[in-house]
C-alpha positions as CSV (number, residue, x, y, z in Angstrom):
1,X,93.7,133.4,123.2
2,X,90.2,131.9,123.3
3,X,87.7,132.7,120.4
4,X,84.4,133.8,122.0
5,X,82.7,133.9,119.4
6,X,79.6,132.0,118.9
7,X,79.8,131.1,122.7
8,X,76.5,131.3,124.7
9,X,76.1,133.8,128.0
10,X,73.7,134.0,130.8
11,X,73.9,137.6,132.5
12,X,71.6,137.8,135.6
13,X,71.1,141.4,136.8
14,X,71.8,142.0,132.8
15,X,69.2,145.1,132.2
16,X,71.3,148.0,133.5
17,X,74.8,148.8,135.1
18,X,77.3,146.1,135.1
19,X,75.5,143.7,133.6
20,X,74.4,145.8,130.6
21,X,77.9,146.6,129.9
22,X,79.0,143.1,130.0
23,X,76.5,141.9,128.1
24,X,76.9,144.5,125.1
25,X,81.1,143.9,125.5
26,X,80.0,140.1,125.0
27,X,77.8,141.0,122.1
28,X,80.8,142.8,120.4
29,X,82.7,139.4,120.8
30,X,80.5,137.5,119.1
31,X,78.8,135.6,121.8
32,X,75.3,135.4,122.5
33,X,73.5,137.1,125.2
34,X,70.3,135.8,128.0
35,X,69.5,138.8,130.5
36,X,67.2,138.1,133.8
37,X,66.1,140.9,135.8
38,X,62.5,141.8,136.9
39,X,62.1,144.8,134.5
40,X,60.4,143.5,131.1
41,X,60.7,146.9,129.7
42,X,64.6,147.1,130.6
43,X,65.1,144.0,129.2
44,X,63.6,144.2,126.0
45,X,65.0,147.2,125.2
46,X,68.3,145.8,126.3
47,X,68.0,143.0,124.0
48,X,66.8,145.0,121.2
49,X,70.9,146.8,121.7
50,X,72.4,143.5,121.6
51,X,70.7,142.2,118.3
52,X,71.6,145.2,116.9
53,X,75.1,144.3,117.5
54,X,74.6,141.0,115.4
55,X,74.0,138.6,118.0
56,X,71.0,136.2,119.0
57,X,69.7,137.6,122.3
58,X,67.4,136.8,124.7
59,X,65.6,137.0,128.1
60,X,63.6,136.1,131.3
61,X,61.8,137.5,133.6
62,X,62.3,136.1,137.2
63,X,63.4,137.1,140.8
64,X,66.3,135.2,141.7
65,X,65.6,135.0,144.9
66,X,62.8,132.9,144.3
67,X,63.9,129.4,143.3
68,X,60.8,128.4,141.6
69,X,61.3,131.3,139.0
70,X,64.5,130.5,138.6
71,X,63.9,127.1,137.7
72,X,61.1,128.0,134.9
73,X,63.4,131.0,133.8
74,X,66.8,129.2,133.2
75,X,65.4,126.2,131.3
76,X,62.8,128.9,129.4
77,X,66.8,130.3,128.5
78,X,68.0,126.7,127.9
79,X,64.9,126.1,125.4
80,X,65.9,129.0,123.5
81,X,69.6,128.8,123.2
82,X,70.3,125.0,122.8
83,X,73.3,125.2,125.3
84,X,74.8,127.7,128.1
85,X,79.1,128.5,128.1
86,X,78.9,131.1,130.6
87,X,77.1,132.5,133.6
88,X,78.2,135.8,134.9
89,X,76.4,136.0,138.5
90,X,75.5,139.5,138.4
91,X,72.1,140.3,140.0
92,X,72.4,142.2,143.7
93,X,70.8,144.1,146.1
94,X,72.2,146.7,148.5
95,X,70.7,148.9,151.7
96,X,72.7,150.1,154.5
97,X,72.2,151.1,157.6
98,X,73.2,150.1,160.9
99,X,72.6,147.0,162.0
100,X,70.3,147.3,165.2
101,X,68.1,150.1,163.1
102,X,68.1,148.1,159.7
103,X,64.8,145.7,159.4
104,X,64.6,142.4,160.1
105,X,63.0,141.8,156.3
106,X,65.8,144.1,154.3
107,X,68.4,142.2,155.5
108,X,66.8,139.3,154.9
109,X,66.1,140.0,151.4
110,X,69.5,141.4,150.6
111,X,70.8,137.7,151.7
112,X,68.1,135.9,149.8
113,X,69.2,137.7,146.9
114,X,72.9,138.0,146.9
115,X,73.5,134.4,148.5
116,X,70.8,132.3,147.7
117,X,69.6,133.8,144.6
118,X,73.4,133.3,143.3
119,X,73.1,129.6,144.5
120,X,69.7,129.3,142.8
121,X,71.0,130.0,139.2
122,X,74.5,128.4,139.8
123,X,72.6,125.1,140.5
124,X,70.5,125.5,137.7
125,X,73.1,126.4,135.2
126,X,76.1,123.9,136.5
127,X,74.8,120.8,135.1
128,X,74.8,122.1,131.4
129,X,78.8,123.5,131.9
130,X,79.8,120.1,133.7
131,X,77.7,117.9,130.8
132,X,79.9,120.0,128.9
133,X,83.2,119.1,130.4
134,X,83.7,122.6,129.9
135,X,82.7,126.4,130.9
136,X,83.2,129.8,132.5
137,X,81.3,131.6,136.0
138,X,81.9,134.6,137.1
139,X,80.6,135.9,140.4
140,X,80.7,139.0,141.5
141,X,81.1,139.7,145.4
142,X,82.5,143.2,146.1
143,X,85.4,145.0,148.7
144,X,82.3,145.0,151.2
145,X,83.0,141.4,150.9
146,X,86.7,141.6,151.7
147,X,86.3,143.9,154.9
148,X,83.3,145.0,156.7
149,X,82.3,148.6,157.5
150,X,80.3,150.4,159.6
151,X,76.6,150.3,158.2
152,X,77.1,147.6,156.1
153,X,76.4,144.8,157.8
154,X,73.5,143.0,155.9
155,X,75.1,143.2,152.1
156,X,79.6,142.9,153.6
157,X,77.4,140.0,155.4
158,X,76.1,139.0,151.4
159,X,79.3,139.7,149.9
160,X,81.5,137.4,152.3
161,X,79.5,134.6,151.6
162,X,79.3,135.0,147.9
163,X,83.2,135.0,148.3
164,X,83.3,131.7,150.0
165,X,80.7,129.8,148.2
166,X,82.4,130.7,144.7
167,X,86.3,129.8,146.2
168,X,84.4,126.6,147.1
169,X,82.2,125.9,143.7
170,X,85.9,126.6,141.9
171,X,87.6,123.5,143.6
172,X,84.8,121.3,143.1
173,X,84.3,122.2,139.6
174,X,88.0,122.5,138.1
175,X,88.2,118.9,137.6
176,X,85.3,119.6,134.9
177,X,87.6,122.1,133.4
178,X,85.1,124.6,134.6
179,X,86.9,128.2,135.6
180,X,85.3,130.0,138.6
181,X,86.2,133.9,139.2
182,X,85.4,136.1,142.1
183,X,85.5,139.4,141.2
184,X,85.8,141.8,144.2
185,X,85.1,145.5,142.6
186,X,85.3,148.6,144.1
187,X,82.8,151.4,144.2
188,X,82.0,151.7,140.2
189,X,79.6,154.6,138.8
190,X,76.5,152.1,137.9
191,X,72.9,153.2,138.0
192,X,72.9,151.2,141.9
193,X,75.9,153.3,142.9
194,X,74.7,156.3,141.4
195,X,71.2,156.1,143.5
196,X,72.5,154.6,146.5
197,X,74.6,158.1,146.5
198,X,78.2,156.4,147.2
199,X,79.1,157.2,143.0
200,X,78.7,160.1,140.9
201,X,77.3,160.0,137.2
202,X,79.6,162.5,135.9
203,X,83.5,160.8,137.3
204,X,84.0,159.3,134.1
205,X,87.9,160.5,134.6
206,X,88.5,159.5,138.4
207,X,85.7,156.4,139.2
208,X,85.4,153.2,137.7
209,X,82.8,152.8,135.5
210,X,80.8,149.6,134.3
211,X,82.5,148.9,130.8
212,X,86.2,149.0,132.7
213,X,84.5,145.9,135.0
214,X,83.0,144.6,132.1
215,X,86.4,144.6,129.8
216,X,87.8,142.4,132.9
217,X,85.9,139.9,132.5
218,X,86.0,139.4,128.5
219,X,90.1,139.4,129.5
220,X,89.4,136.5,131.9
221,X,87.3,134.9,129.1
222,X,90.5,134.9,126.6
223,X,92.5,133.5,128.3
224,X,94.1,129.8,127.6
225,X,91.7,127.2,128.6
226,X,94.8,125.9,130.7
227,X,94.6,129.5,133.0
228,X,92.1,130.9,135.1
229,X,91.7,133.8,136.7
230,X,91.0,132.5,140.4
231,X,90.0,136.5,141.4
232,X,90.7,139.7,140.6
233,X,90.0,143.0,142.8
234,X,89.5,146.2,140.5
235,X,89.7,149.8,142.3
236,X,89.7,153.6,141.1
237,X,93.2,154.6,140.2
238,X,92.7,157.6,142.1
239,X,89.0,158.3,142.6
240,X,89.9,161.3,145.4
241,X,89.4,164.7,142.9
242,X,85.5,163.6,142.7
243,X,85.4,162.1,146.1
244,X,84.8,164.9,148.4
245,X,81.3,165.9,146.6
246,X,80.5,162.1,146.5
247,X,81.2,161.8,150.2
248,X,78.9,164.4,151.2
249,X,75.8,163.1,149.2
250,X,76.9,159.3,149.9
251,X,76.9,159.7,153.9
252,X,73.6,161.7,153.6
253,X,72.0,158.6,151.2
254,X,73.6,155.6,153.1
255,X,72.6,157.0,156.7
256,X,68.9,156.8,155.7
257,X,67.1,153.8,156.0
258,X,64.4,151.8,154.1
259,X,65.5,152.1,150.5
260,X,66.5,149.1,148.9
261,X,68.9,149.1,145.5
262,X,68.6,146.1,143.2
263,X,71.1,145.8,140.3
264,X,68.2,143.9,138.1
């Protein structure tokens, strides 16, 4: 089993939801934390939980959708920390809607944040872990990545993509002893979810929430440096008792157009 302790993490998308949970499970391992996102007060209040736990923490401000940002922001990271192990690739936005009504610049924004902005950091971050011989990515697609559905077009579109760009980046990069995951969750109760209207705040017992996801990856973390987890899909055990309210205030929220959800 690996010891994480001491090991360095960049969390994009690390202010809230799934990335706020995984960056406080790393903090209880002993690793230290960088969180993007483009919410300053987030952030800092986020970081101010995970030095409480005992680690050096950090963060930067930056859209990664925006390579230039992500340039400054990474190396601002890299200034502060010495050295990256890990990059969980967590940032996202979603909208849905079908796709002759959906606009032109939504789903054009949900790809240049999903793909490119994951492709901005990645290339940014990979020459440290291969300089290194040695590091962990996780990217996080999604089931809309696995099968498309009606109204979800622009981010199944996103989430495909991010599936075959990581399978890709994990062949090139094993040879660097560098594991690559693609984590394909299902519909989890984070602060996106919850306003998008597809998850409800209170199905702790029947819906997965964000620190079941984030437990997943510190798993894939310990193991041997000789395994890796290639991918893993997590679902709901049985998410049907709170489903039927959830339904009913999802199709009413992910019918409507123009709202866009960002996980940063």
């Amino acid at each position: 089993m690996e010891n994480l302790k001491g090991k360095k993490a960049i969390i994009t998308g690390g202010s809230r939801g799934l990335g706020k949970a995984t960056a406080l499970a790393f903090a209880k391992e002993g690793i230290d934390v960088a969180i993007t996102g483009r919410n300053e007060k987030s952030l800092q209040e986020t970081v101010a939980e995970l030095k409480a736990l005992g680690v050096n923490a950090t963060y930067a401000l930056f859209n990664v959708g925006i390579y230039e940002e992500v340039q400054k922001g990474i190396k601002q990271i890299i200034t502060a920390f010495g050295s990256v192990d890990i990059l969980v690739n967590n940032a996202g936005v979603a909208a849905f809607g079908s796709l002759n009504d959906m606009k032109v610049d939504q789903w054009s924004e949900i790809i240049q944040t999903n793909v490119m902005g994951m492709y901005f950091v990645t290339k940014e971050v990979l020459p440290y872990l291969i300089d290194k011989n040695e590091g962990d990515i996780f990217n996080i697609s999604s089931t809309a990545g696995l099968t498309g559905n009606a109204n979800t077009s622009a981010y199944s579109a996103s989430k495909f993509a991010v599936i075959g760009m990581s399978e890709s980046l994990m062949k090139e990069v094993r040879k660097n002893n560098i594991r690559v995951c693609t984590l394909t969750p299902s519909t989890i109760a984070s602060d996106m979810s919850i306003e998008l209207g597809i998850a409800n705040k209170n199905s702790e017992d029947s819906v997965l929430q964000p620190d079941d996801f984030a437990e997943l990856i510190v798993a894939g973390l310990k193991l041997p440096r000789r395994a890796m987890l290639k991918a893993a899909s997590l679902w709901s055990t049985n998410p049907y008792p709170a489903a039927s309210c959830i339904y009913r205030e999802g199709h009413r929220h992910i019918s409507r157009l123009g709202r866009l959800f960002c996980s940063s």
